[in-house]
N, CA, C and O atoms as a GROMACS GRO file, in nm:
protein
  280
    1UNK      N    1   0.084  -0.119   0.000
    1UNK     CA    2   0.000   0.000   0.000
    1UNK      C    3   0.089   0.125   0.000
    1UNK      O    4   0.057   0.215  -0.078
    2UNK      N    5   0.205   0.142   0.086
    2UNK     CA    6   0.271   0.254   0.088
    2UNK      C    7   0.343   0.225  -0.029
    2UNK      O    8   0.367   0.337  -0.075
    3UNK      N    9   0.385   0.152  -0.096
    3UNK     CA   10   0.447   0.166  -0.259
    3UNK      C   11   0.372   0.203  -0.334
    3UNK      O   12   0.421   0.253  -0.435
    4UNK      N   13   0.229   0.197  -0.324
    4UNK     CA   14   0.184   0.240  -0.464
    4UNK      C   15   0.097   0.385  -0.408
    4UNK      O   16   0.014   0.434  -0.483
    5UNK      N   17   0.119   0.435  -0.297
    5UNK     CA   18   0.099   0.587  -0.281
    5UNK      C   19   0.259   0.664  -0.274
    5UNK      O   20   0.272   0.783  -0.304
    6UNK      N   21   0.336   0.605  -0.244
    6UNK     CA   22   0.481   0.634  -0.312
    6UNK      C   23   0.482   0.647  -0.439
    6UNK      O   24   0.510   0.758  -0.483
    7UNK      N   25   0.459   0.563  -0.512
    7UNK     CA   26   0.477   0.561  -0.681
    7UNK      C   27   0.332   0.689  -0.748
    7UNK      O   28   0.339   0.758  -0.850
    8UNK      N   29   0.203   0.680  -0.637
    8UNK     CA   30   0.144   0.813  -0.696
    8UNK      C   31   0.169   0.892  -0.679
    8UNK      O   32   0.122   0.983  -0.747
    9UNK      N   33   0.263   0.921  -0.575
    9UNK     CA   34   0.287   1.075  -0.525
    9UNK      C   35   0.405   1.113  -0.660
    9UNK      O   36   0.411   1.215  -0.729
   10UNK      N   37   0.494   0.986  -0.664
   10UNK     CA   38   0.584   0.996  -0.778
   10UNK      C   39   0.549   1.044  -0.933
   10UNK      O   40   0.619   1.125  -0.994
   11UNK      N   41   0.440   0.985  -0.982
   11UNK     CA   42   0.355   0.999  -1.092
   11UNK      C   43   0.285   1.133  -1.088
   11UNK      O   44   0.268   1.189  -1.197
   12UNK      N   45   0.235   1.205  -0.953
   12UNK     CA   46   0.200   1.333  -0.974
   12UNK      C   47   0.294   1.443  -1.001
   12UNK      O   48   0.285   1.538  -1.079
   13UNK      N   49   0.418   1.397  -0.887
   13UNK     CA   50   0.547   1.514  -0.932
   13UNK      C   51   0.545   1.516  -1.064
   13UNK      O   52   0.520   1.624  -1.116
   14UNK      N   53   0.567   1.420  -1.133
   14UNK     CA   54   0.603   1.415  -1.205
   14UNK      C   55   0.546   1.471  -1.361
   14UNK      O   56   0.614   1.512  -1.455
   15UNK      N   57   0.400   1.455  -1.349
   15UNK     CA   58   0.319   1.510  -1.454
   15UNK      C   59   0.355   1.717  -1.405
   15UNK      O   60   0.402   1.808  -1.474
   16UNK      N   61   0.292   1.715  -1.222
   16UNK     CA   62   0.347   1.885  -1.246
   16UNK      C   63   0.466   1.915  -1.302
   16UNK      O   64   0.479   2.026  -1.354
   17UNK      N   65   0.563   1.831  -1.300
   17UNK     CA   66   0.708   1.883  -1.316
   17UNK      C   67   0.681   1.918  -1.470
   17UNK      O   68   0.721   2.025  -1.516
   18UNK      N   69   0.616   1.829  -1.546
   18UNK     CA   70   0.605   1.816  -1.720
   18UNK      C   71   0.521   1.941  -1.748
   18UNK      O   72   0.548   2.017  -1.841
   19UNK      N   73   0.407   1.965  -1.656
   19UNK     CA   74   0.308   2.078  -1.700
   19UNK      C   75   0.434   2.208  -1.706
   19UNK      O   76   0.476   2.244  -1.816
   20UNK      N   77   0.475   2.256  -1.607
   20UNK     CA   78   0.540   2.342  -1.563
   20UNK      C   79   0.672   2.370  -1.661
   20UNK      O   80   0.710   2.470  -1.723
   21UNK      N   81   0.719   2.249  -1.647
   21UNK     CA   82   0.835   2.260  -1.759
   21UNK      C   83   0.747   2.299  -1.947
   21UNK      O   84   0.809   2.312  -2.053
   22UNK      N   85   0.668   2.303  -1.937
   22UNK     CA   86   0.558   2.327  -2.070
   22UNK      C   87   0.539   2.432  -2.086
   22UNK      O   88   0.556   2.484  -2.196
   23UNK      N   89   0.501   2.490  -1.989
   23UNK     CA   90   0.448   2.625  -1.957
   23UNK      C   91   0.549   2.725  -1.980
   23UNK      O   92   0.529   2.824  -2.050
   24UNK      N   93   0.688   2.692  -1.904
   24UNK     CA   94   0.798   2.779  -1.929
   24UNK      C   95   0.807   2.782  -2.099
   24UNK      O   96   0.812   2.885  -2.167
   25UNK      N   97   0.807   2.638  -2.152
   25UNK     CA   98   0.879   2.671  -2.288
   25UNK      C   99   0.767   2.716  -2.354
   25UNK      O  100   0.801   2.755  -2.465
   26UNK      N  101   0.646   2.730  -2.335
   26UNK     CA  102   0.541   2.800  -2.403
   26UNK      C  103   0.543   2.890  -2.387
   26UNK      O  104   0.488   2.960  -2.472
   27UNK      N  105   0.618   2.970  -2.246
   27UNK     CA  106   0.615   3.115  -2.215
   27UNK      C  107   0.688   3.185  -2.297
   27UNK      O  108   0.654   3.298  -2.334
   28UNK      N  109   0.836   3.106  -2.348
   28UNK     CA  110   0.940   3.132  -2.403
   28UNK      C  111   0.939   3.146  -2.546
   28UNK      O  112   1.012   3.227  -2.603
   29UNK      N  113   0.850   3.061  -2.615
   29UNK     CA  114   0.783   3.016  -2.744
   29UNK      C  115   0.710   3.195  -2.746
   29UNK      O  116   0.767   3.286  -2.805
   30UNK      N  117   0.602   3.210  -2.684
   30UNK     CA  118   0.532   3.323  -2.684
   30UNK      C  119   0.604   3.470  -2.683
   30UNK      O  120   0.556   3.568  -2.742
   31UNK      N  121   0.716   3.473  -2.616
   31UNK     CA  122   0.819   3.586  -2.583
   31UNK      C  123   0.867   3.622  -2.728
   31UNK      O  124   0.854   3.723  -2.798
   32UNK      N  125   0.945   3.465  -2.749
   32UNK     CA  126   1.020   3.521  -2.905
   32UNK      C  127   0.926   3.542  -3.022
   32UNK      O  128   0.967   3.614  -3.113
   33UNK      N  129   0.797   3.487  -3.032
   33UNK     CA  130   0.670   3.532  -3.099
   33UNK      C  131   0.644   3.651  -3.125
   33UNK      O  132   0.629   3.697  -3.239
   34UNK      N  133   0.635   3.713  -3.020
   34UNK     CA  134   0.612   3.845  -2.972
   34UNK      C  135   0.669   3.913  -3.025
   34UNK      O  136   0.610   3.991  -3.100
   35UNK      N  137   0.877   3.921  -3.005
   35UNK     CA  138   0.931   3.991  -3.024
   35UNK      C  139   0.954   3.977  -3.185
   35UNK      O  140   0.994   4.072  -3.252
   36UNK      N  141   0.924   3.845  -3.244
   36UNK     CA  142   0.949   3.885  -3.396
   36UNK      C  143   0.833   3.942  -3.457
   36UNK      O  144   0.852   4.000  -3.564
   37UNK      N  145   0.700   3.937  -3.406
   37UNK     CA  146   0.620   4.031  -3.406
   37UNK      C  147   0.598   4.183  -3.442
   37UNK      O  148   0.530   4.252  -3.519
   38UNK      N  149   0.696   4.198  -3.341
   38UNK     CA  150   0.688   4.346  -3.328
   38UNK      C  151   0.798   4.392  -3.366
   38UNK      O  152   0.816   4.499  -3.308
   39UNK      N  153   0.937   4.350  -3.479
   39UNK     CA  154   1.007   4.407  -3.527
   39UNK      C  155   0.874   4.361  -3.676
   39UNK      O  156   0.813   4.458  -3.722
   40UNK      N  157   0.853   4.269  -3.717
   40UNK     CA  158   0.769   4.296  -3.806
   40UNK      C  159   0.653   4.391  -3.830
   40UNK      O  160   0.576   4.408  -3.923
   41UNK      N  161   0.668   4.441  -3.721
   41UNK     CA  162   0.506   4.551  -3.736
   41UNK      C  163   0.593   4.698  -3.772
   41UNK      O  164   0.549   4.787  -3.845
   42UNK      N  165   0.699   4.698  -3.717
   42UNK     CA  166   0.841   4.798  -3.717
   42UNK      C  167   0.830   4.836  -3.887
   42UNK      O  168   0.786   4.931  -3.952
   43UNK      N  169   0.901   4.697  -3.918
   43UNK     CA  170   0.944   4.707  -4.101
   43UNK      C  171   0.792   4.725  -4.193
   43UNK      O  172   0.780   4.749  -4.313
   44UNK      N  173   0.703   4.709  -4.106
   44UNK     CA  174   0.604   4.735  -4.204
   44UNK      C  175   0.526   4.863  -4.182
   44UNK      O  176   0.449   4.906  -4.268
   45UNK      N  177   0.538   4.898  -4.115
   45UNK     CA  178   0.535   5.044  -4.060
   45UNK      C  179   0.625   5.168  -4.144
   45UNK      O  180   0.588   5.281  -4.178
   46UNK      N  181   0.762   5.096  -4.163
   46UNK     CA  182   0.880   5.175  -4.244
   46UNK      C  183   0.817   5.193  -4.382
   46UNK      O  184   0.792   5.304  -4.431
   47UNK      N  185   0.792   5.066  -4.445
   47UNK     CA  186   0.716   5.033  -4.539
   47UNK      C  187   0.596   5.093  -4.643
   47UNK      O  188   0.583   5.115  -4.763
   48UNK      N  189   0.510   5.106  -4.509
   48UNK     CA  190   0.372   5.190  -4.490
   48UNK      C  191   0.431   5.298  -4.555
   48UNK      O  192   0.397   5.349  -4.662
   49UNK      N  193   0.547   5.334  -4.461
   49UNK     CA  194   0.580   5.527  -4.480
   49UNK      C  195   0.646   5.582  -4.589
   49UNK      O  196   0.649   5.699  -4.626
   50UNK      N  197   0.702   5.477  -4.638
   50UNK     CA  198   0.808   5.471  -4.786
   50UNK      C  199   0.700   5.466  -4.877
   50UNK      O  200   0.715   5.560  -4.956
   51UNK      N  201   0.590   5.394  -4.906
   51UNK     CA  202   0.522   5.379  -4.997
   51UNK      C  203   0.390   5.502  -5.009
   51UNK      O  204   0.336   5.544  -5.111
   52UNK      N  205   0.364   5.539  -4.871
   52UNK     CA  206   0.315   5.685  -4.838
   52UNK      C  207   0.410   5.781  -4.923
   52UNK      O  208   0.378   5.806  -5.040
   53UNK      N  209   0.504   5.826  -4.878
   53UNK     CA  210   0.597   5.927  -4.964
   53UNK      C  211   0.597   5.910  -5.116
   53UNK      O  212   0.580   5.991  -5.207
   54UNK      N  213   0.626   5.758  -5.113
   54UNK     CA  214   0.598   5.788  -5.273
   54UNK      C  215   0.482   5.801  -5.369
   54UNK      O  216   0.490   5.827  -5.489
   55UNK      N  217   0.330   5.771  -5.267
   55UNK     CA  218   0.233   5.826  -5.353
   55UNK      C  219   0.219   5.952  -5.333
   55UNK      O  220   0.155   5.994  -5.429
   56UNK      N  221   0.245   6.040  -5.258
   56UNK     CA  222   0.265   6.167  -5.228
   56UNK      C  223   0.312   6.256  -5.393
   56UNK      O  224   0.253   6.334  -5.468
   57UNK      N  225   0.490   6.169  -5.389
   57UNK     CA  226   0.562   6.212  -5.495
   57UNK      C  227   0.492   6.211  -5.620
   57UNK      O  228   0.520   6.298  -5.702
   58UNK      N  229   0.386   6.104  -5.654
   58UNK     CA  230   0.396   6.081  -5.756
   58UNK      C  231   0.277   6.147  -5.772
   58UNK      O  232   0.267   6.222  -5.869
   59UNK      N  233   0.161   6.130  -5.676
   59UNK     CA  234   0.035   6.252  -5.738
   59UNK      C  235   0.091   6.427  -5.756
   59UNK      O  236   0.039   6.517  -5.821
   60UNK      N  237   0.172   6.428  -5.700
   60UNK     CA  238   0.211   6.621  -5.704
   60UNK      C  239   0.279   6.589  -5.855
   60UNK      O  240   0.259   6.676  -5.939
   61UNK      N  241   0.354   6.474  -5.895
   61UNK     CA  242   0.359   6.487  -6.041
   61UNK      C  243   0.293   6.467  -6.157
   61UNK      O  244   0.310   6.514  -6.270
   62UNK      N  245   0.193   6.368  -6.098
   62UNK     CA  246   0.062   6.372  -6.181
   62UNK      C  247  -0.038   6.497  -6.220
   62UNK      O  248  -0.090   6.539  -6.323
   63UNK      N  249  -0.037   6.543  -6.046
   63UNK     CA  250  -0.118   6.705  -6.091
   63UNK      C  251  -0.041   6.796  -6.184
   63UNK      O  252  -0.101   6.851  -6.276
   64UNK      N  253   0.097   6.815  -6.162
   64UNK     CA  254   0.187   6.920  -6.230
   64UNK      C  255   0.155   6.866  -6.398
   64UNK      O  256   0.112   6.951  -6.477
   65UNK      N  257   0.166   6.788  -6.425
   65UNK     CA  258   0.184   6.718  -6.595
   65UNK      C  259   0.004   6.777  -6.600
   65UNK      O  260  -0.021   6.894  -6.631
   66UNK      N  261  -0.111   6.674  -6.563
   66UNK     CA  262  -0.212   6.779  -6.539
   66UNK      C  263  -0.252   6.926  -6.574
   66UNK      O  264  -0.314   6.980  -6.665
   67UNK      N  265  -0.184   6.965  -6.457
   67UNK     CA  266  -0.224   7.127  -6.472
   67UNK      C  267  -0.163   7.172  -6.593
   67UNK      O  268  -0.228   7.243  -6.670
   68UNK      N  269  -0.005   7.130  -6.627
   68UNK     CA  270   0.061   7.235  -6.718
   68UNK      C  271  -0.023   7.180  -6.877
   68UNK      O  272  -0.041   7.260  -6.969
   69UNK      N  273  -0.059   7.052  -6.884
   69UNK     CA  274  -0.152   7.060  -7.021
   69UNK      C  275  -0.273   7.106  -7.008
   69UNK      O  276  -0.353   7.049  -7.082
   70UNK      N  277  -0.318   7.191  -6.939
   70UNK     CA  278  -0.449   7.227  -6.931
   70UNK      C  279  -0.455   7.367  -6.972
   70UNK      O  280  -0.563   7.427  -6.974
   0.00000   0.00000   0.00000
């Protein structure tokens, strides 16, 4: 009887030990997620702003060609 509440107490460490050890590397999994995340939101943001400027550029040259044949 005391061996096999020995061996459950053993079998429970042992599953918390597995949850826990899970949890960390899921925490860790989630962290670097995150952080490639948010350099990707970075470069697309840059992106956004580069491709902003250049429709900028290119309607003020559309209007100019525009206006001057008019």
């Amino acid at each position: 009887v005391q061996a096999a509440d020995s061996l459950l107490k053993l079998i429970s460490e042992l599953k918390q030990t597995a949850i826990f050890s899970g949890f960390a590397s899921l925490s860790d999994h989630v962290k670097q997620r995150k952080l490639e995340l948010g350099q990707q939101s970075e470069q697309t943001e840059r992106l956004l702003a580069t491709i902003s400027e250049q429709m900028v550029a290119s309607l003020k040259e559309i209007e100019s060609h525009y206006y001057s044949s008019v």
